[in-house]
N, C-alpha and C positions, 0 to 999 in steps of 0.2 A: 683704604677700604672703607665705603660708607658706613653708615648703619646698618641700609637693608640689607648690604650685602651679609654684615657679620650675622642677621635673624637667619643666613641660611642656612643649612645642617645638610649631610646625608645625600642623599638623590637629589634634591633642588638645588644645591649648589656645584652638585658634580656636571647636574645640564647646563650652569650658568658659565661655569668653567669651561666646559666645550665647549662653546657657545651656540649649543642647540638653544636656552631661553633666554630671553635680558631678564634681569632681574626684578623689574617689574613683573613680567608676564609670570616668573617662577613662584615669587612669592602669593598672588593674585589667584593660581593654580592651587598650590597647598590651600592655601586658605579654603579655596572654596571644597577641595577633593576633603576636606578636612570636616567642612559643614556639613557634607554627602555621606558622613561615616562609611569612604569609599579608598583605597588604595588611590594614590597619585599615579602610579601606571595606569589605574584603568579609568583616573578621570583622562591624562593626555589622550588617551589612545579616543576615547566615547568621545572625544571632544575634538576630533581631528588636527589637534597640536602638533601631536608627531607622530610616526608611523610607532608601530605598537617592535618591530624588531629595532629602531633605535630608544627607545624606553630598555627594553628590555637586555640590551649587552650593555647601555649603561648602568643599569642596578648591577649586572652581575661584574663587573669593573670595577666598582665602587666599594660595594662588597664581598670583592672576592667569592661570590660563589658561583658553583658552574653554570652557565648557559645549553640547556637544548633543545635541538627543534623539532617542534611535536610534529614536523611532516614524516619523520622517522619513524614515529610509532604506528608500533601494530596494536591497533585499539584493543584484542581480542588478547595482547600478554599482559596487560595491566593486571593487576590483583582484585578478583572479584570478590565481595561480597567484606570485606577486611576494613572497609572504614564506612558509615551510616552517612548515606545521598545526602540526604538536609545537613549535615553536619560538611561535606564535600562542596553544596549547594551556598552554604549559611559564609564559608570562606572562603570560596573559589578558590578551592585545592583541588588535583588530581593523581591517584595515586600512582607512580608510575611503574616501579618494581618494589623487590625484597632482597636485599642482600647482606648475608651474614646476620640475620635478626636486627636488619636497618631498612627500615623503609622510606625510600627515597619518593616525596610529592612535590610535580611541579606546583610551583606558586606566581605571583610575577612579584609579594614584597616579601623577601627570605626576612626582613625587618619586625614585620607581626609575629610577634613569641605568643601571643594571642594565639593563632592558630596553631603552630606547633605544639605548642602545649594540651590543646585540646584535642589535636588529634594522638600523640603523644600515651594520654591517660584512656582512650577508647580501647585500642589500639595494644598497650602493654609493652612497647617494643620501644625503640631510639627512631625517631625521624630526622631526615634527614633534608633541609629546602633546595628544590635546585630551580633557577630563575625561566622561565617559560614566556613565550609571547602572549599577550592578553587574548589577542583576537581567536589564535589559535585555541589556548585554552580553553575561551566559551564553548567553541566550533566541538572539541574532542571530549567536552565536559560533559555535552550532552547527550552526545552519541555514549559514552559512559553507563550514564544513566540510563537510557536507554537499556542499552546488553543489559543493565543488570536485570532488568525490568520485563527484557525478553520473553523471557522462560514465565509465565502468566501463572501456569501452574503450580510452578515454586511458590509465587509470590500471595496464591491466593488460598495455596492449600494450608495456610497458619491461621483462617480466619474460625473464627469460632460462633455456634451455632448463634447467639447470643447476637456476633455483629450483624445478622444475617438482616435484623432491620432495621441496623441503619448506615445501609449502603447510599450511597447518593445517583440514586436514578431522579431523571427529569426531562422534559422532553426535549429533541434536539432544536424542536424549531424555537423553543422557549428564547428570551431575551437576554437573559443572563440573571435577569435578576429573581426569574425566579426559585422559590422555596424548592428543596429535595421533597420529594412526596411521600406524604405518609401514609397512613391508614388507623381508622379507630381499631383501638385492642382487640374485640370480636375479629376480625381479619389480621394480626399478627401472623397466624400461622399458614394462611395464602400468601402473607407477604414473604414469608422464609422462604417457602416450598418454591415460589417464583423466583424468588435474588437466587437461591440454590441451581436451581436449573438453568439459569444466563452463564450463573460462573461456571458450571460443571460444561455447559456446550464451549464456554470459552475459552476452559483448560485443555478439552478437548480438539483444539481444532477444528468446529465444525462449522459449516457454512450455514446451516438454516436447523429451524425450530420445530416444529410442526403439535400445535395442541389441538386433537382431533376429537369431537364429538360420535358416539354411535348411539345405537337404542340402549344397549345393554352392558356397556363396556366407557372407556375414557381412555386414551391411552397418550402418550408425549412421545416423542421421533425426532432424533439427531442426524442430521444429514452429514457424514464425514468423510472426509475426502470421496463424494459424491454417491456414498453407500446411505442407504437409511437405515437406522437400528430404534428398536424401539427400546427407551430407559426408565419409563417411568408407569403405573397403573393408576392412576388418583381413583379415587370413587366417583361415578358418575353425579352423584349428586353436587358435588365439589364443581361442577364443568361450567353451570353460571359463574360461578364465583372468581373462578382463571383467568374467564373471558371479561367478566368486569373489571378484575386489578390489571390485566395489560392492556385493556380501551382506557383505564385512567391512568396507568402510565405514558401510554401513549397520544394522550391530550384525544379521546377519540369522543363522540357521543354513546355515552352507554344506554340510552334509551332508544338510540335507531338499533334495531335487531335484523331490518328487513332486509338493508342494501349493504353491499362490500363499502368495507372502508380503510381507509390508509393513515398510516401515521408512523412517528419514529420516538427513538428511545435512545438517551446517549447515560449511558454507566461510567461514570468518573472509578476507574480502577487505584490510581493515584492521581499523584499532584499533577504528573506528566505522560498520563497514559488513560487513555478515553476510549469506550466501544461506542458506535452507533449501532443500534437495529431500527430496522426497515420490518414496519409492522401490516401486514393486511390481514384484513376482517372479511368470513366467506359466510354468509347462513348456508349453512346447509339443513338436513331434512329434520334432527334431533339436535341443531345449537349451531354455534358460531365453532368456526372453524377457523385462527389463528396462525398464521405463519409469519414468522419472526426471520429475516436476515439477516446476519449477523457483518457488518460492515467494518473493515480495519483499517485507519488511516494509513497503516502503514504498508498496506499493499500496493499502497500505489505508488512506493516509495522505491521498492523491491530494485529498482533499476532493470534494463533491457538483459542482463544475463541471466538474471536468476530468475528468468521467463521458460525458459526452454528452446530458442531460437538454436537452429543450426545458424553457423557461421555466415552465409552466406545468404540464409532469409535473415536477418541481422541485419546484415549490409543492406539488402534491400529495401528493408524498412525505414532504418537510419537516412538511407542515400533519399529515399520521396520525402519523409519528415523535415532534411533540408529544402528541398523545390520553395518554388516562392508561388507554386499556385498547384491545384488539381482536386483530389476528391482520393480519400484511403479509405475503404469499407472494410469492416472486421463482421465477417460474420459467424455464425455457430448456436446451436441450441442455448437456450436456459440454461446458467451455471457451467458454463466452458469456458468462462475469463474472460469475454468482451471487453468488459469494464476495464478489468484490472490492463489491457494491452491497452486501450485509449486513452487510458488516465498515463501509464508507465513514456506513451508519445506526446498527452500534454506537458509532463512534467518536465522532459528533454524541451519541447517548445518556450518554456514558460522562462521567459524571459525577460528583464524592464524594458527593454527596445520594442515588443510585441504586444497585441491587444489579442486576450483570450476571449471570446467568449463561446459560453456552449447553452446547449436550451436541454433539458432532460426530465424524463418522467420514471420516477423522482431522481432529484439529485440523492446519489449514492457517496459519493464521500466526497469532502469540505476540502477544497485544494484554494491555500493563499496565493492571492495575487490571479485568478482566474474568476471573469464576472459569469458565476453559474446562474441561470434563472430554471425555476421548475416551472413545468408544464400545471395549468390549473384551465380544466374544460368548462367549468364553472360558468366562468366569468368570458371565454373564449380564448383564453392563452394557450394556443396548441402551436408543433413544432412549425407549421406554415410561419402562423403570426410574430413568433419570436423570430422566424429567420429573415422575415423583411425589418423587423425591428433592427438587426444586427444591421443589415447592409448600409442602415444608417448612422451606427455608431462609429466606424474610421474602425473594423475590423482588420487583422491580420490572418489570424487563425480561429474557425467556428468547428465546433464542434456539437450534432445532431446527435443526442440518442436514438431514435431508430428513424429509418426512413421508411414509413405505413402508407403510404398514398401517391399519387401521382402529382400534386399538387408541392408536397415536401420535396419530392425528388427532383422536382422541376426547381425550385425556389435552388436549394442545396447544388445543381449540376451551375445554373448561372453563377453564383459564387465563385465555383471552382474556373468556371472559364473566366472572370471577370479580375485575377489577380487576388482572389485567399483561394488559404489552403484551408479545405474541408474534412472532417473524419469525421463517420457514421456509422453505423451496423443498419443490417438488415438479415431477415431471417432467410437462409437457404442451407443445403444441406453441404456446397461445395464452393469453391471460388470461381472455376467457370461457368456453375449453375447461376449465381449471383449477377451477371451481365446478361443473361437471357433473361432475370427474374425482372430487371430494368427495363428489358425488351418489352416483356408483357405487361407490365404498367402503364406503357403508352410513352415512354420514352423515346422520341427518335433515335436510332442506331449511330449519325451521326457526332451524338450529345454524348451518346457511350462515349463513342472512342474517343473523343478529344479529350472529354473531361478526368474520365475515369483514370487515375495513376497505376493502382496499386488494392490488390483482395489478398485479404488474409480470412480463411476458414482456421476453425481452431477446436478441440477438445482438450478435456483435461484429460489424463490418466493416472489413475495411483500407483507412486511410486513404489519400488520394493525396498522395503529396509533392510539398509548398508549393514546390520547389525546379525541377522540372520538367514538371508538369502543363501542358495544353495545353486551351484551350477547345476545343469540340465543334461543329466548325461544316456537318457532314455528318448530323444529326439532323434530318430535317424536322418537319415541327409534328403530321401525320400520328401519327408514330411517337409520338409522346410524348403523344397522346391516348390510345393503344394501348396506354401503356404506365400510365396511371391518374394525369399531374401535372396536369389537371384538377379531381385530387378534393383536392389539397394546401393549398388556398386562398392560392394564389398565381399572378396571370397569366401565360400561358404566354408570353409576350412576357418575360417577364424571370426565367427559368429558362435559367440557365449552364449546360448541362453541361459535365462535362473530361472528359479522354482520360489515361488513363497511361503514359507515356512511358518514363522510365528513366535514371537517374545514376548518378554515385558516391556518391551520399548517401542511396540508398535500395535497395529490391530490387522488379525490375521495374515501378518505376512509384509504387510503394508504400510508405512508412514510418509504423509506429504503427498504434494500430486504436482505433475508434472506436464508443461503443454505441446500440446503436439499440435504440428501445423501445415498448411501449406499456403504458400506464399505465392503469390499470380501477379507478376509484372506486365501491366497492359505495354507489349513493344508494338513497336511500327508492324509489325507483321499480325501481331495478335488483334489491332482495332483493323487493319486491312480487311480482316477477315472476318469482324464485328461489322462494320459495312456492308460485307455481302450478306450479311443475313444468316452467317454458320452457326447452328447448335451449339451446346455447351459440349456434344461429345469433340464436334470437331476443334473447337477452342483449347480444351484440355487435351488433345492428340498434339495442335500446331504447338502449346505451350511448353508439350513436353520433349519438343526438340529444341527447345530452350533452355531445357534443363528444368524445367517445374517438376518437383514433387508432388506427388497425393499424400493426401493424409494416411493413407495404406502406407504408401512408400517410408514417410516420417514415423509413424508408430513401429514400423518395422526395424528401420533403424535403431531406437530408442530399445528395440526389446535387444536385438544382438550385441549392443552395449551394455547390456545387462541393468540399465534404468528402469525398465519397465519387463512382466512376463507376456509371457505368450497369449495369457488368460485374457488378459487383460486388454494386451493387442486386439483381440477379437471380439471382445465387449466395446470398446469403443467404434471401430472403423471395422465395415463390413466391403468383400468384393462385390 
């Protein structure tokens, strides 16, 4: 045995012995995973040396300790809140269980007494290393972090009045480099009163802001799960001062007062968790009137179940999402999830094989690996000019924020005939209303049917908290004929309604919201029939012997499953 050989110890000698390294390569690895202040598993693995499960059953080989695979775990039985993220972060540990006052953390070197020890004395308990695959690790480490980080309001209800200025807001368009913003001491206490009411909307749940000037009055409005409530009375004399600290948060001109204006706000919550709002500026008659949206990267993460799809609008979305050409339109009012369903089918799209792009007014939330461009009228960059810009980039999939003109709609339907696949919205009140809405724009009828795939109309509805919901047992069978859960294909003998009640765990009745939909597959019969020139009622008559649901039909469902009440049903979707 050489020399180099005898330098090797431990893991490097154990892969030279297998002959996964030569001893060149093993020794050359240490060294450098050495200079990295980095585990050698996870320089092999970052380094494409070896797959990250042969690293890993050879540590646990070598030193005897167990192997497991983190595709088993259920992220959600881990031990929450029992060992401090930077400290999980700082050693690339995770914790896995607890048993018998031993807590067992995967690692990939069971060899660092470094980390055991330090988690060890956090901790108060006996740790236990068990050997984990690198790659996985990362993958389950951050989702981790994440859950624990879920619950907002856990994490932001310790903060104290004190930190309140100095949260780190800055604008999203900003560079990166720059500075958290401040404010001179005379404005401290605008600056509280503001960071206060971002985090209180974002512990809340809420989707939008609203800082509303009158003659006589000032009042602030939390939109939550699509209800507004008013939280807060400033003094009116305070209402310049509001409107000046979110135009300088929001990088806006606080000397134009005259004209609406736009901008955004990104709130660093932690290391690993970031809010955007989406800011516009209204004059109205006594002041600027401010509306703050409040954007979650992670909605658009949410994946296609935890949408509200029945099974089989699912499938139908999924099944055009794969097509290799056509045109998906999602439409629905302001604040019905458009966003969140276009983003939840880029993100299924968003693949290294495929080129994303989308054109949108404003980009609402930062999806990697997708070339978003905003819309700026400015200078001329409207959805037209960005969609002939696309057709030259070697497109796959484009995706429009709305389509407003004849001209978009024209540019966007070429696309879809020409080999991409396009998704858009546009505003209508249904999905067969949507292809006559094409109609009337000057669209050839033609251009409909070939191009057009697949409409989704959409509402939200609040959902009824699991927590206190109450069956409905003063609904006669009467009412509920009247009310159309005959047409749902489900016997009325075993349609639950609930009742909304009311907790501490929800608001009146109510926690979360839930989408409701209906889904419009353009078939060979349905554009037949777009051809001859038929209305949207006969569209939605031909579609419904297709099996198409109305939005009535899908809300209804939703309430005799006990998701959603009756109230509610009726608020959203009218006959």
């Amino acid at each position: 045995m050489n020399a180099s050989n005898k330098a090797l110890h431990g893991l490097p000698k154990r892969l030279v012995n297998d002959a996964l390294l030569d001893e060149t390569a093993a020794i050359k690895a240490s060294d450098a995973a050495a200079q990295a202040n980095i585990p050698l598993a996870q320089y092999l693995v970052e380094q494409q040396i070896l797959s990250a499960y042969q690293v890993a059953s050879t540590t646990a080989q070598e030193f005897g300790v167990p192997l497991f695979d983190l595709n088993s775990l259920d992220i959600d039985s881990c031990p929450k809140k029992i060992v401090d993220t930077k400290l999980l972060q700082k050693h690339l540990a995770l914790p896995l269980s607890i048993r018998s006052n031993r807590l067992q953390i995967g690692v990939v070197d069971p060899t660092n007494h470094h980390t055991i020890n330090d988690i060890r004395f956090q901790v108060g308990t006996s740790v236990e290393a068990i050997v984990v695959e690198y790659d996985k690790l990362r993958t389950l480490l951050d989702q981790y972090i994440q859950h624990n980080e879920e619950d907002i309001g856990a994490s932001l209800g310790t903060l104290e009045d004190a930190q309140l200025d100095s949260i780190d807001v800055d604008s999203a368009g900003g560079t990166g480099n720059d500075q958290a913003i401040t404010a001179d001491e005379d404005d401290a206490p605008i600056v509280r009163f503001v960071n206060k009411l971002l985090l209180d909307a974002i512990k809340r749940g809420s989707s939008d802001i609203h800082f509303e000037p009158y003659e006589h009055s000032y009042r602030v409005r939390f939109r939550t799960d699509g209800i507004l409530e008013e939280v807060a009375k400033p003094p009116i004399n305070l209402g310049g001062r509001l409107a000046a600290r979110l135009k300088v948060m929001s990088r806006m001109d606080i000397s134009e007062r005259r004209m609406p204006q736009d901008g955004r706000i990104k709130m660093r919550l932690s290391e690993r968790r970031a809010i955007d709002f989406r800011v516009n500026s209204l004059p109205t008659q006594y002041g600027e009137k401010i509306v703050l949206r409040i954007l979650d990267p992670t909605s658009a993460q949410m994946g296609i179940d935890a949408l509200g799809y029945e099974e089989d609008q699912k499938e139908a979305y999924l099944r055009t999402l794969n097509q290799p050409q056509g045109m998906i339109l999602v439409t629905g009012p302001t604040g019905s999830g458009k966003t969140v369903s276009l983003y939840t089918g880029l993100n299924i799209l968003n693949t290294p094989e495929r080129n994303l792009s989308t054109a949108e007014d404003p980009i609402e939330i930062n999806l990697e690996g997708i070339n978003q461009v905003g819309m700026n009228a400015k200078v001329g960059l409207t959805f037209s000019e960005a969609l002939r810009a696309f057709l030259r980039q070697d497109p796959d999939i484009i995706m429009v924020g709305e389509i407003r003109d004849l001209e978009t709609a024209e540019i966007s339907i070429k696309a879809a005939q020409t080999g991409h696949l396009v998704l858009s919205t546009l505003h209508t009140n249904s999905a067969p209303e949507t292809l006559t809405r094409l109609l009337n724009m000057g669209v050839p009828a033609f251009n409909v049917a070939t191009s057009v795939s697949l409409i989704i109309a959409q509402r939200l509805a609040r959902r009824l908290c699991k927590f206190c919901k109450e069956p409905a047992k003063d609904i006669p069978e009467n009412i509920l004929v009247d009310e159309g859960f005959e047409t749902i294909d489900m016997p009325l003998q075993e349609v639950q309604l609930h009742h909304a009640v009311g907790c501490n765990k929800c608001a009146n009745g109510y926690k979360g919201r839930v989408g409701i939909y209906e889904v419009l597959e353009v078939t060979p019969n349905v554009s037949k029939l777009i051809m001859e020139g038929g209305n949207s009622l006969e569209i939605g008559d031909k579609a419904k012997l297709e099996g198409f649901r109305t939005l009535r039909q899908s809300a209804l469902k939703k309430a005799a499953e006990g998701i959603i009440s009756l109230e509610e049903t009726n608020r959203i979707t009218r006959d």
